[in-house]
C-alpha distance (Angstrom), angle and dihedral (degrees) to the residues before:
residue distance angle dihedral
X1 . . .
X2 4.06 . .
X3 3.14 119.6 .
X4 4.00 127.9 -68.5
X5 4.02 115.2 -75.2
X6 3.67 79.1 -135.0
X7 3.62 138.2 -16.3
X8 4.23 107.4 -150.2
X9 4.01 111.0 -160.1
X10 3.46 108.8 -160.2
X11 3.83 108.5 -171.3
X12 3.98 141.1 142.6
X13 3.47 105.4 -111.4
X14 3.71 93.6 -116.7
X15 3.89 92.8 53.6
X16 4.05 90.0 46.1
X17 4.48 84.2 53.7
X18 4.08 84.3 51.1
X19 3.53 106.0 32.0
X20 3.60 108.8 34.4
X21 4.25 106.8 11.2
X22 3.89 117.0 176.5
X23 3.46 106.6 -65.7
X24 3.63 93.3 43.7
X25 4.03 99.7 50.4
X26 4.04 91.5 40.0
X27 4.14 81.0 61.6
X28 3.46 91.0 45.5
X29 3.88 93.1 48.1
X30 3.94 91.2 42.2
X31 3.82 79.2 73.6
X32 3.67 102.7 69.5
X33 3.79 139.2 24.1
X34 4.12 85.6 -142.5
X35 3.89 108.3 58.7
X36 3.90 121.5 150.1
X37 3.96 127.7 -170.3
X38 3.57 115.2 174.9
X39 3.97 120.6 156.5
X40 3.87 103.8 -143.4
X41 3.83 107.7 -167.9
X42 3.55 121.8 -161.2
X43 3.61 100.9 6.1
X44 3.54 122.3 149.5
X45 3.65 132.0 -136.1
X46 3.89 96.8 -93.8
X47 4.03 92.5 45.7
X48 3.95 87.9 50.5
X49 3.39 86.8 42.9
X50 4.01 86.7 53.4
X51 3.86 92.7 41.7
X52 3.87 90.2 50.6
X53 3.65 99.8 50.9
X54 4.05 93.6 45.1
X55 3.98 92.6 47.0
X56 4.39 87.0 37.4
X57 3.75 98.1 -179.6
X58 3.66 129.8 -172.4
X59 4.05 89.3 -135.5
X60 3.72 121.3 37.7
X61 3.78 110.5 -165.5
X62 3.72 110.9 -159.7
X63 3.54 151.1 160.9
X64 3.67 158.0 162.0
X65 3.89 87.6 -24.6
X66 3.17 107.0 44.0
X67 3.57 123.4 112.1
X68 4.18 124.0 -121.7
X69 3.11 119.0 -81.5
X70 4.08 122.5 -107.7
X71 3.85 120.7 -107.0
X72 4.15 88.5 -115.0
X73 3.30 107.8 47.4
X74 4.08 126.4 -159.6
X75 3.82 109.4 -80.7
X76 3.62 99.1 -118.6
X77 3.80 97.4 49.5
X78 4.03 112.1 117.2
X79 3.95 107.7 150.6
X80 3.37 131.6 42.1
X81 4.34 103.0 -166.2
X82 3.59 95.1 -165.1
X83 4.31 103.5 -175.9
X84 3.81 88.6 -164.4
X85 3.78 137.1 73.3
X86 3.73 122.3 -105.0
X87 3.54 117.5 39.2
X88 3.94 101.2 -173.8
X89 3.85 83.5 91.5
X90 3.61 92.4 70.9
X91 4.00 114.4 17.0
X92 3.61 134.3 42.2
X93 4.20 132.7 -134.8
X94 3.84 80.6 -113.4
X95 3.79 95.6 57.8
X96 3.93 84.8 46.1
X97 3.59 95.5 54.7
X98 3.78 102.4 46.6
X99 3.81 80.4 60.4
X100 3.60 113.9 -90.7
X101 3.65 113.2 152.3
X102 3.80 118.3 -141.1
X103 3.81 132.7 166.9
X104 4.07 135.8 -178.4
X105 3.51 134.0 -168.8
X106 3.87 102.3 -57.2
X107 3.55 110.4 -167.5
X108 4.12 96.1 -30.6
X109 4.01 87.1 116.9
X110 3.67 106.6 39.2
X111 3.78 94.1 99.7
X112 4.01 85.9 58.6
X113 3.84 88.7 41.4
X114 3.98 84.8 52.5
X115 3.29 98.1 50.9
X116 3.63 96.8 52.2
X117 3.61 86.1 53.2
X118 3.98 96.8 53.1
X119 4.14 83.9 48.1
X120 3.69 94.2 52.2
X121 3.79 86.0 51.4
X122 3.21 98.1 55.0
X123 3.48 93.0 48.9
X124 3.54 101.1 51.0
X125 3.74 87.6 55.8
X126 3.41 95.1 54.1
X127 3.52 94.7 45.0
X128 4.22 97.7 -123.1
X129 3.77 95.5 165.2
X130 4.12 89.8 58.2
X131 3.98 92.3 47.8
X132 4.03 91.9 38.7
X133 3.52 89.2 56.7
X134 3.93 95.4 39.6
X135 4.37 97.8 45.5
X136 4.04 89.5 40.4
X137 4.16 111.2 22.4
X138 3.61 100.9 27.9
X139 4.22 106.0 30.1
X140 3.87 91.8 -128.9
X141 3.31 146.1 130.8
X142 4.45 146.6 -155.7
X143 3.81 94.4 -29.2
X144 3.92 116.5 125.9
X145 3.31 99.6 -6.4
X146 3.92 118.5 -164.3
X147 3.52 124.0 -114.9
X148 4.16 108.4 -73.9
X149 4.07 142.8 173.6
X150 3.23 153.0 164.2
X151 3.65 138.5 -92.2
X152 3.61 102.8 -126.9
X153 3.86 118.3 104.6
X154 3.38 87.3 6.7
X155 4.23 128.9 150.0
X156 3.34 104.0 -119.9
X157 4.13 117.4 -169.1
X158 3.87 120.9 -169.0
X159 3.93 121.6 -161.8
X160 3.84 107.5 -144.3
X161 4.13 121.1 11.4
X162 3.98 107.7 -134.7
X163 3.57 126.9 119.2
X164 3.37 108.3 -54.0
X165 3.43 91.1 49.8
X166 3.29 96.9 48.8
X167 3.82 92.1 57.2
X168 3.24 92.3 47.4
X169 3.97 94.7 57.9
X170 4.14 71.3 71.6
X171 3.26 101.0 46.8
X172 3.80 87.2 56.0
X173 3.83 98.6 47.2
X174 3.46 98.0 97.4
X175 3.76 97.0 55.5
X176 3.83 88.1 59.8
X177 3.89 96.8 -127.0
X178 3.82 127.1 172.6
X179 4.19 103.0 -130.7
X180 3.51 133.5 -163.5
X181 3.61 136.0 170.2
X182 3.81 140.0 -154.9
X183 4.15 99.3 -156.3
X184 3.95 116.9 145.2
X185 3.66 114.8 -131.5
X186 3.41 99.6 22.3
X187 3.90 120.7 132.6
X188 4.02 122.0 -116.6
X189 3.64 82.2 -139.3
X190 3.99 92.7 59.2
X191 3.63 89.5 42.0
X192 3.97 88.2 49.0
X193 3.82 87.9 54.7
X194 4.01 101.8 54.5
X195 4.40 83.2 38.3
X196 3.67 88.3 -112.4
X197 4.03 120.0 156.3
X198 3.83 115.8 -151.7
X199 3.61 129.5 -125.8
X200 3.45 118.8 -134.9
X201 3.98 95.8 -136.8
X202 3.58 141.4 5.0
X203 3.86 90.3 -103.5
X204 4.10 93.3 53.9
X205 3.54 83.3 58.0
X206 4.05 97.9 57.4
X207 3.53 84.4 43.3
X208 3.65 109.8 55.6
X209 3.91 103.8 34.4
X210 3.93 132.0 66.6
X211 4.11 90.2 -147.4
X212 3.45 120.9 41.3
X213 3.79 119.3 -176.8
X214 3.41 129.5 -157.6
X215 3.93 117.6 -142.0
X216 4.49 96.3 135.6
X217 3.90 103.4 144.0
X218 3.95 108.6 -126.7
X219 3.14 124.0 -88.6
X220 3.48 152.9 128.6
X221 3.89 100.0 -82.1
X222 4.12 85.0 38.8
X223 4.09 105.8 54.7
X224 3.33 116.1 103.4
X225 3.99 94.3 -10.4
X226 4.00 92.4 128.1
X227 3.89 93.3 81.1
X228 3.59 134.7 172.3
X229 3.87 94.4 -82.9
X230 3.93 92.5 62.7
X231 4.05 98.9 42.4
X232 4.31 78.2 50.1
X233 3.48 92.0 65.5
X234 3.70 100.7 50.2
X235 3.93 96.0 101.3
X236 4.29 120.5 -145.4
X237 3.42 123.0 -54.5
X238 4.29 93.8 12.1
X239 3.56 123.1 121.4
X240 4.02 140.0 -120.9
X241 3.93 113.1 -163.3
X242 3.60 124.9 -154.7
X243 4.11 119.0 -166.3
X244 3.90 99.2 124.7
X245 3.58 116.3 63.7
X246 3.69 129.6 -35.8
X247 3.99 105.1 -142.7
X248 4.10 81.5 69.4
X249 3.73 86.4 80.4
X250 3.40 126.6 64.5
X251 3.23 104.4 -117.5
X252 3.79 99.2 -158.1
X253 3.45 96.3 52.9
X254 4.19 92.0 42.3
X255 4.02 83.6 66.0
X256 3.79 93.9 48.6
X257 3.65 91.4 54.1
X258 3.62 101.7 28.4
X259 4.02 85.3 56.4
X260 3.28 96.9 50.8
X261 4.09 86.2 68.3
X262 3.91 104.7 -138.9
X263 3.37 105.5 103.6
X264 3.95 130.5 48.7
X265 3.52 124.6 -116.1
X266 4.05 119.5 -161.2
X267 3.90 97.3 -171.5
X268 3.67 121.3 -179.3
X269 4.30 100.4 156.4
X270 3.81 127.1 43.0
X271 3.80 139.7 -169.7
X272 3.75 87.8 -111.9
X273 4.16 118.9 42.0
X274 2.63 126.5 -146.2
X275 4.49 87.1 42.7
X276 3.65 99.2 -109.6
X277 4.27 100.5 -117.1
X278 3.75 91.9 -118.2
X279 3.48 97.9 53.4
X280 4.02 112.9 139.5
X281 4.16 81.5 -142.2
X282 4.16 82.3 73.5
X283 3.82 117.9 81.8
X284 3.98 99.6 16.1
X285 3.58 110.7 128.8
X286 3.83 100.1 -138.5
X287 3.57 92.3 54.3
X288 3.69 125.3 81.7
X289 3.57 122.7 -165.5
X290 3.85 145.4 -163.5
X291 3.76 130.7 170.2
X292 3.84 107.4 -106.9
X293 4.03 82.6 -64.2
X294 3.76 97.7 134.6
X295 4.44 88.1 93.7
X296 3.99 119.9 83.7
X297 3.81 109.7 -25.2
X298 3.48 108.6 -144.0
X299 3.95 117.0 -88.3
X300 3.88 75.5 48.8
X301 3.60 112.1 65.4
X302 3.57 84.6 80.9
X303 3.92 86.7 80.3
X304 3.75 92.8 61.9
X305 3.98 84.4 47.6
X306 3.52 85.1 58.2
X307 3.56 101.6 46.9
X308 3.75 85.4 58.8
X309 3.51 100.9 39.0
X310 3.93 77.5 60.7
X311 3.94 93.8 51.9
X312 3.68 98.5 49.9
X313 3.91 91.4 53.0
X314 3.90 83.1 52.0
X315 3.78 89.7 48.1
X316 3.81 93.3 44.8
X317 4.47 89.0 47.8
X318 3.92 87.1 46.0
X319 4.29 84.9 -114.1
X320 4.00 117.7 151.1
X321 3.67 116.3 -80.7
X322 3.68 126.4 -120.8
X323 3.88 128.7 -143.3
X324 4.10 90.8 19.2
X325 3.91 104.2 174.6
X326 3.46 99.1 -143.0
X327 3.62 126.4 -172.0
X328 4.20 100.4 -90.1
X329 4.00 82.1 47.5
X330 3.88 95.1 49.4
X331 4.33 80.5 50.3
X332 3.96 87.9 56.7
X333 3.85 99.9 41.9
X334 3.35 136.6 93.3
């Protein structure tokens, strides 16, 4: 395949410093003699829509703002290189099945994603949200301190088994944890090779480990399956973690637990986003919380810019793709 007619890279300028910074773009540019970047704040659908048709490019580059895409798209547009995560934001299934191609950033961030996971662990064990708000909100110090542990020899259970959870089987090693999972669809012979047991049901896995951490993708089967029953059998002082996807919890019955103060909650993604400012989650000592943070921090993003640096030089030399989002995916993601 020669190279793109022309490759448009629609970033904020902000993203385009994180994402794709010098020495990543110039690679990406070194790729076609027909590369556009222009940051177009504030425009709406229609005007992108406008902008879009008038530049048509083989190779739209996009990301977190870039406006949807229209129903008819420009006649020479192939690829959409999306460096971000979910893509329902700005295609539809129909644009997918009339052959557009479009891919995100796969599994490029799941070590970050891991990471955050392992921290928010650790700090719902040692109960941070109680002494952040005691040391800074409340001037105090070491009296009544909530139940709190450590890591090591702990039972560690994991909702959902794909990348990030697979890295952060790693990430655990050290502490010398037993692990299992409860993720549909996933092999005995993938769980065999990260030294994973299964659990039999979502409830088994509430039951029989200390830290439970939620990374289900959502769907259907997974909204709302982490119900009052499971948070009830997380004992004093244990931990739920929350860096996949918020509607898997209950919400309801995360509140009636969560206000009850026994157990720790590490929450990173909500029903509601941005967290509405009254919500009862906000000011409860056992419940630590960070705005949808746990993704690439950023001196990382630049990994994600590299992962699709890498898939436009396989578009460009006609090589397999990785992290297409095809239509069954788009059904599955958020």
């Amino acid at each position: 395949m020669p190279p793109p007619a022309r490759i448009f890279c629609h970033l904020g300028a902000a993203q385009r410093a994180s994402f794709l910074p010098p020495d990543l773009e110039s690679q990406m540019q070194a790729l076609t003699d027909d590369y556009d970047w222009q940051e177009l704040p504030g425009y709406s659908s229609d005007q992108f829509a406008e902008e879009l048709a008038k530049r048509n490019p083989e190779v739209l580059v996009g990301g977190w703002a870039t406006p949807r895409l229209p129903d008819v798209l420009p006649s020479n547009l192939r690829y959409v290189l999306y460096v971000a995560g979910a893509v329902k934001k700005i295609v539809s299934r129909a644009h997918l099945e009339r052959g557009l191609v479009i891919t995100n950033w796969g599994g490029s961030i799941s070590r970050i994603v891991a990471e955050a996971a392992l921290m928010q662990i650790l700090n719902g064990l040692r109960a941070t949200a109680h002494w952040t708000l005691c040391m800074h909100v409340e001037k105090g110090w070491n009296d009544n301190p909530p139940p709190a542990g450590s890591l090591f020899g702990r039972k560690v259970g994991i909702y959902g088994f794909g990348f990030i959870a697979r890295i952060l089987v790693k990430l655990l090693t050290p502490f010398g944890v037993e692990i299992t999972t409860f993720a549909l669809g996933v092999s005995d012979e993938i769980l065999q090779e990260h030294g994973v047991e299964r659990a039999d049901s979502l409830a088994e896995l509430f039951e029989v480990n200390s830290v439970v951490v939620n990374l289900a993708p959502l769907t259907a089967q997974t909204t709302d399956s982490v119900k009052l029953e499971h948070l009830r059998s997380l004992a004093p002082g244990e931990v739920l973690v929350s860096v996949g996807r918020g509607p898997v919890i209950n919400e309801a019955d995360l509140l009636t637990v969560a206000k009850e103060g026994k157990v720790h909650f590490a929450l990173d993604v909500f029903h509601e986003e941005p967290l509405p400012a009254d919500s009862p989650l906000r000011g409860l000592s056992n419940v630590m919380l960070t705005p949808h943070r746990a993704g690439p921090t950023d001196d990382r993003m630049r990994d994600a810019g590299e992962f699709a640096v890498a898939n436009l030089q396989a578009y460009v030399n006609d090589q397999p793709l990785k992290a297409i989002v095809t239509p069954e995916i788009y059904d599955a993601s958020t």
